[in-house]
LUMGUPA-951283 format. One line per field, with one value per atom (N, C-alpha, C, CB): y negated, z negated, x; atom name; residue number from 1. Coordinates in steps of 0.05 Angstrom, whole numbers, always signed. Each point is the difference from the previous one (the first is absolute). Glycine has a CB too. Example, Ala and Ser with C-alpha at 12.3 -4.5 7.8 and 13.67 -1.06 7.14 Angstrom:
c2 = (+114 / -24 / -24 / +23 / -44 / -24 / -22 / +13) .
c3 = (-156 / +0 / +0 / -25 / +39 / -1 / -14 / +43) .
c1 = (+264 / -18 / +18 / -38 / +31 / +16 / -15 / +24) .
at = (N / CA / C / CB / N / CA / C / CB) .
i = (1 / 1 / 1 / 1 / 2 / 2 / 2 / 2) .
This chain:
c2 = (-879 / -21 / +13 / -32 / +23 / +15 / -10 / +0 / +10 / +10 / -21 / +57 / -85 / -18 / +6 / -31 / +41 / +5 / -3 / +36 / -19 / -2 / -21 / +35 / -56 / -27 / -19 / +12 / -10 / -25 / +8 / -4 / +31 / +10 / -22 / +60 / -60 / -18 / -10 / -6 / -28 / -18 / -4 / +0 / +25 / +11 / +6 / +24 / -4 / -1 / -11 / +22 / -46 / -17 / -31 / +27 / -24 / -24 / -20 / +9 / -7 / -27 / -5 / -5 / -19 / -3 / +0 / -29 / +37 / +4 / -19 / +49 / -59 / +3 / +5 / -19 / +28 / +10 / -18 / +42 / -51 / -19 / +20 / -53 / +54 / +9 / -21 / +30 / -20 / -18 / +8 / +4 / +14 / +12 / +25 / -44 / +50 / +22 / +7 / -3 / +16 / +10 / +24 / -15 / -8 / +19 / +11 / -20 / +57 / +13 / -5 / +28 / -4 / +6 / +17 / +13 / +0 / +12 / +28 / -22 / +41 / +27 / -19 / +42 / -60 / -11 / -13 / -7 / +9 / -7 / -30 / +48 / -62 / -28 / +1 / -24 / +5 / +8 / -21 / +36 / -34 / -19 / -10 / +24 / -55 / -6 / -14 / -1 / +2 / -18 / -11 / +10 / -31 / -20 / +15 / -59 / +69 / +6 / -26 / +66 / -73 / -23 / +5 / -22 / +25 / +9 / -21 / +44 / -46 / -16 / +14 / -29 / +11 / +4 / -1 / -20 / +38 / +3 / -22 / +38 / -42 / -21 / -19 / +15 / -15 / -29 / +9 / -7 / +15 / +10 / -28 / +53 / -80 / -31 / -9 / -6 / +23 / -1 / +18 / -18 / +42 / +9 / +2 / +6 / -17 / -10 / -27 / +20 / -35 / -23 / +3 / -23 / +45 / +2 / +12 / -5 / +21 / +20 / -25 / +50 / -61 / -28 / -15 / +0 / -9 / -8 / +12 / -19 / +47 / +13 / -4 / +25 / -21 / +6 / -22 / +30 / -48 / -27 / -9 / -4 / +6 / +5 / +18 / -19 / +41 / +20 / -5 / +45 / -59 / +0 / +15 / -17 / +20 / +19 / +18 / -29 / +59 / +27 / -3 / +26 / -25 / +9 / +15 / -7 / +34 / +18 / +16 / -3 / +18 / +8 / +26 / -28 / +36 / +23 / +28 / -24 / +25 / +26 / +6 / -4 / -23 / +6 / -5 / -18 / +15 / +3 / +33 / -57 / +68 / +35 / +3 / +17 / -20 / +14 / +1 / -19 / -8 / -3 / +20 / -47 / +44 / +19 / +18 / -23 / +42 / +25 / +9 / -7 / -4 / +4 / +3 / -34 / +13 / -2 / +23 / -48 / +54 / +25 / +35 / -45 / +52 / +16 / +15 / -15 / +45 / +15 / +12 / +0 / -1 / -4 / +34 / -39 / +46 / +28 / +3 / +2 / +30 / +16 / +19 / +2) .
c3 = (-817 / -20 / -27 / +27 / -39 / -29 / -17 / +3 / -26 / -32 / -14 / -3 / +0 / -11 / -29 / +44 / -50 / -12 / -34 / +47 / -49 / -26 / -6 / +5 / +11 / -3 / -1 / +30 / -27 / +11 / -26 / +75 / -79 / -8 / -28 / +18 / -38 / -23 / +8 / -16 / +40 / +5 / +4 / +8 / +4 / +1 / -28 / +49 / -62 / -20 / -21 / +16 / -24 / -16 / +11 / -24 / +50 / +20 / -5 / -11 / +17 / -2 / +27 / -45 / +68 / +25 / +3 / +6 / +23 / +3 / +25 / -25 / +36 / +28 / +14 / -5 / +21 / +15 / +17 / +0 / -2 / +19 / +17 / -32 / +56 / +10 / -1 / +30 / -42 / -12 / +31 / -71 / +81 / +26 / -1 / +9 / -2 / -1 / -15 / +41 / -56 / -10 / +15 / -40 / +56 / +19 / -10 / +28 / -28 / -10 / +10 / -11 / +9 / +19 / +25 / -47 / +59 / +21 / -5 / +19 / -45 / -7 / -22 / +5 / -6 / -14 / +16 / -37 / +31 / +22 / -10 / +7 / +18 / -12 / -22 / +47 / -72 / +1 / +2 / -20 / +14 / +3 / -29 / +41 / -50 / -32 / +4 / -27 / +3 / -18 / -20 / +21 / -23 / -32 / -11 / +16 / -40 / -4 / -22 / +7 / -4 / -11 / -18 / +33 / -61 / -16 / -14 / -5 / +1 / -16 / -24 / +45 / -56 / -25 / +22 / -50 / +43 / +21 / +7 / -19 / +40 / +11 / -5 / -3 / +8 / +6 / +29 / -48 / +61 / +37 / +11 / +20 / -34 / +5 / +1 / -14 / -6 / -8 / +10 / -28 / +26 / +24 / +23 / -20 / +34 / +27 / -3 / +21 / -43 / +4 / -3 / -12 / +1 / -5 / +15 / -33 / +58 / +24 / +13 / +4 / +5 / +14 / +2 / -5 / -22 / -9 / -3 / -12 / +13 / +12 / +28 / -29 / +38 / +37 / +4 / +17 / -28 / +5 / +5 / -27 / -5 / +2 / +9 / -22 / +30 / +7 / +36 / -48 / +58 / +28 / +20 / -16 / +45 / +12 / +4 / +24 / -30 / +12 / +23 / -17 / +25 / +32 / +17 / -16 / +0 / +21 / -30 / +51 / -53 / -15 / -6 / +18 / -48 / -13 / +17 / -47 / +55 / +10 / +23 / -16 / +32 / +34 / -8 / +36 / -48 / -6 / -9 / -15 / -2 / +1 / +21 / -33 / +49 / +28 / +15 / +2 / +2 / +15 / -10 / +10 / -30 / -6 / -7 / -9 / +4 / +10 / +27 / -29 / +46 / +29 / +5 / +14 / -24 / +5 / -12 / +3 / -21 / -20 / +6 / -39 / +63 / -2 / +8 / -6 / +6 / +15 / +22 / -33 / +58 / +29 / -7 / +32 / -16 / +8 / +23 / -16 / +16 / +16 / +11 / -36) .
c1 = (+1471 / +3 / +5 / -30 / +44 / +10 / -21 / +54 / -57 / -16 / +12 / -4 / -9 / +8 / -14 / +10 / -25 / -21 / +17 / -32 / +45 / +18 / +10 / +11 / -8 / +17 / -27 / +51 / -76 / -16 / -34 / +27 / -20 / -27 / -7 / +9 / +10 / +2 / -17 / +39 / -31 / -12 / -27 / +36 / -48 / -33 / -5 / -2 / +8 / -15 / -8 / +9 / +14 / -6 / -17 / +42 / -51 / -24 / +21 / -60 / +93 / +1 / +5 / +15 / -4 / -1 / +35 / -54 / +63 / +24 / +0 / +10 / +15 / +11 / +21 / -24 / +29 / +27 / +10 / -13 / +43 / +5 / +24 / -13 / +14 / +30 / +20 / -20 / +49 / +21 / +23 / -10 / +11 / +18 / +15 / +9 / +0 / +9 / +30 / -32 / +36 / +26 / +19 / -26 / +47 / +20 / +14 / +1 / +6 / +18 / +22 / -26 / +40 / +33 / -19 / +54 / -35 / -7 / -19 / +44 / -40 / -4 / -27 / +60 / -63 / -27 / -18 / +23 / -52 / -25 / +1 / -36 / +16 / -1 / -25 / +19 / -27 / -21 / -22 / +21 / -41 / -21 / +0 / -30 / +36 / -14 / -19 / +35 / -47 / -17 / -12 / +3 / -9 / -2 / -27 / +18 / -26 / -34 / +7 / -24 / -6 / -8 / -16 / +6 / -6 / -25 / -9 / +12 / -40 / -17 / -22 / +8 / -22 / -21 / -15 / +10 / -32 / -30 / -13 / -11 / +3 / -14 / +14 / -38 / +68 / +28 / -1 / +42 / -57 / +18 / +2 / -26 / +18 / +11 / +20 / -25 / +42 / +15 / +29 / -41 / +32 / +17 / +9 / -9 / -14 / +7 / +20 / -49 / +37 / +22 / +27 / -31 / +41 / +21 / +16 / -16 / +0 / +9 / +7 / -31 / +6 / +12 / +19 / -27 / +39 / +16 / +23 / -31 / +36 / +18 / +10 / -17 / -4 / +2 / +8 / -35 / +30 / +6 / +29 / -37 / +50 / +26 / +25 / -23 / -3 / +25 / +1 / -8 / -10 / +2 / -6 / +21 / -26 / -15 / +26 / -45 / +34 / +14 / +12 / -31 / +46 / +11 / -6 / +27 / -45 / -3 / -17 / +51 / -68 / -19 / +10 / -38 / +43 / +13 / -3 / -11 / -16 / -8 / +17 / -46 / +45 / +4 / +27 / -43 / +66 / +27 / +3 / +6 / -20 / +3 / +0 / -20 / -1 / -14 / +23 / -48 / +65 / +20 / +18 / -7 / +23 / +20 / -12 / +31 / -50 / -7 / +7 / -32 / +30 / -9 / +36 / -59 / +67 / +27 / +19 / -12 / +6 / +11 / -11 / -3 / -22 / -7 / +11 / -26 / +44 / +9 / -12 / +20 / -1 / -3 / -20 / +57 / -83 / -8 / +16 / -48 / +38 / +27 / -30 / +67) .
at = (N / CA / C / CB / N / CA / C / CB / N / CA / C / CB / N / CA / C / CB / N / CA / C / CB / N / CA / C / CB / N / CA / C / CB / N / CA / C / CB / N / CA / C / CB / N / CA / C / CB / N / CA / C / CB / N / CA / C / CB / N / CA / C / CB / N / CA / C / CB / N / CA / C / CB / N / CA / C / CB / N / CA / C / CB / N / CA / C / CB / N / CA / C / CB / N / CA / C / CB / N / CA / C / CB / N / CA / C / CB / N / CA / C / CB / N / CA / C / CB / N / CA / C / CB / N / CA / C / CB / N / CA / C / CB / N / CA / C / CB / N / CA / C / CB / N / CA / C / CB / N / CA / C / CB / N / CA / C / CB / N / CA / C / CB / N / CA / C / CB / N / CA / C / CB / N / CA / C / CB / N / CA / C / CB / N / CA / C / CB / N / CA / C / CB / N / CA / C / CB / N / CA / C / CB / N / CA / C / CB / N / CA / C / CB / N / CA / C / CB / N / CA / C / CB / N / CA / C / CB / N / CA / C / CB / N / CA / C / CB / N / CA / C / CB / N / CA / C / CB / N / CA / C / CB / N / CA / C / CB / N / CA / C / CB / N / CA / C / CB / N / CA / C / CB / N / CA / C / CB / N / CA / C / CB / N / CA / C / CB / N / CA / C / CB / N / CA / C / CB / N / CA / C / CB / N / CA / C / CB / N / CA / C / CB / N / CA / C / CB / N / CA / C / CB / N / CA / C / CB / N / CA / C / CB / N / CA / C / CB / N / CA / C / CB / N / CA / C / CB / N / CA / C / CB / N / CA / C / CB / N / CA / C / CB / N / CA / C / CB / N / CA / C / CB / N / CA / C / CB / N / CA / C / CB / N / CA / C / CB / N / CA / C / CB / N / CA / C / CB / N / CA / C / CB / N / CA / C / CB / N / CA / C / CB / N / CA / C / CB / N / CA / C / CB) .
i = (1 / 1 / 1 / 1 / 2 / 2 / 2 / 2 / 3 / 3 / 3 / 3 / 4 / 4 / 4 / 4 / 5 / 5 / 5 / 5 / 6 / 6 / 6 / 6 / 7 / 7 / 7 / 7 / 8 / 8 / 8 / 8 / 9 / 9 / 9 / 9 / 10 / 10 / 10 / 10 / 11 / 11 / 11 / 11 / 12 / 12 / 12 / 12 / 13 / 13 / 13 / 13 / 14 / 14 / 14 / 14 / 15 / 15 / 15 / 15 / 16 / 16 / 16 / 16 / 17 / 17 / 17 / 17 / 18 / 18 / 18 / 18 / 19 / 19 / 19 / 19 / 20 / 20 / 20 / 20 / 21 / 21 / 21 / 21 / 22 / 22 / 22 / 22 / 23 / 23 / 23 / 23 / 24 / 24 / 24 / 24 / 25 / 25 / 25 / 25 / 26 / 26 / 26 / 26 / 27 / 27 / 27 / 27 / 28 / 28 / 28 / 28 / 29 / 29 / 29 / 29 / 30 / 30 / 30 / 30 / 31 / 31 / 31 / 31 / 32 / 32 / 32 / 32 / 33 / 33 / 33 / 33 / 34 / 34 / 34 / 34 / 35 / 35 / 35 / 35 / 36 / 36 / 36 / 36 / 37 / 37 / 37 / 37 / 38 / 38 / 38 / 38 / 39 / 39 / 39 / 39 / 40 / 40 / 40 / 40 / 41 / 41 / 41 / 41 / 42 / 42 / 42 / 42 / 43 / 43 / 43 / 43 / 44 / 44 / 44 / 44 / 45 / 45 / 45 / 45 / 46 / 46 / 46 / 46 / 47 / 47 / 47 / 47 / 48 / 48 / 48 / 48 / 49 / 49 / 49 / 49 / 50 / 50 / 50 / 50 / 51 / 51 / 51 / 51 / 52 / 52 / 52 / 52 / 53 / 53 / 53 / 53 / 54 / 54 / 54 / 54 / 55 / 55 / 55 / 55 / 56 / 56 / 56 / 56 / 57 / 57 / 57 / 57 / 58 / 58 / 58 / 58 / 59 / 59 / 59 / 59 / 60 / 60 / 60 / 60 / 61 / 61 / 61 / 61 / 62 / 62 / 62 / 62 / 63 / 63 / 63 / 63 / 64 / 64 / 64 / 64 / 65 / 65 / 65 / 65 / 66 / 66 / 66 / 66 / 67 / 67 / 67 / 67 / 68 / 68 / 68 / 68 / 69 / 69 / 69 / 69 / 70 / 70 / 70 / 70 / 71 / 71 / 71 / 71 / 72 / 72 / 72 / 72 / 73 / 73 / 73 / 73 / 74 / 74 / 74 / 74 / 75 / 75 / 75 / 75 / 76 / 76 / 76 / 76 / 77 / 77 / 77 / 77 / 78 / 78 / 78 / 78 / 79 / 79 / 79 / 79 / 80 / 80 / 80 / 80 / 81 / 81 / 81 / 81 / 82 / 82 / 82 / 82 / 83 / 83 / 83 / 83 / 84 / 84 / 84 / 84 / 85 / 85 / 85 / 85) .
């Protein structure tokens, strides 16, 4: 799992509340990976009422995934891996 740590640490140290929504995946060309996105949701401390409502309200409109970011890598990994010899 990668070192989100640089991208997310802010959000800890100033106590305010965050949330992550997955938005789908961004398909390259062929010589580009797919990747996994997502929405961060930031709030003023002790709003996490508030951010969830707004994830919700995402997910809402954006509709159910087709197939879940991760297990779409997994696939084209598997599919992309060169044959062992």
């Amino acid at each position: 799992m990668p070192d989100t740590g640089p991208f997310t640490r802010h959000v800890n140290y100033l106590g305010l509340c965050a949330a992550s929504v997955p938005t789908g995946p961004i398909v390259g060309d062929v010589s580009s990976p797919v990747l996994p996105t997502s929405l961060a949701i930031v709030c003023r401390p002790n709003e996490e009422v508030i951010a969830l409502a707004i994830a919700k309200a995402y997910e809402g409109a954006r509709g159910e995934l087709t197939k879940p970011p991760m297990a779409k890598l997994r696939d084209i990994a598997h599919d992309t891996a060169p044959a062992s010899e």
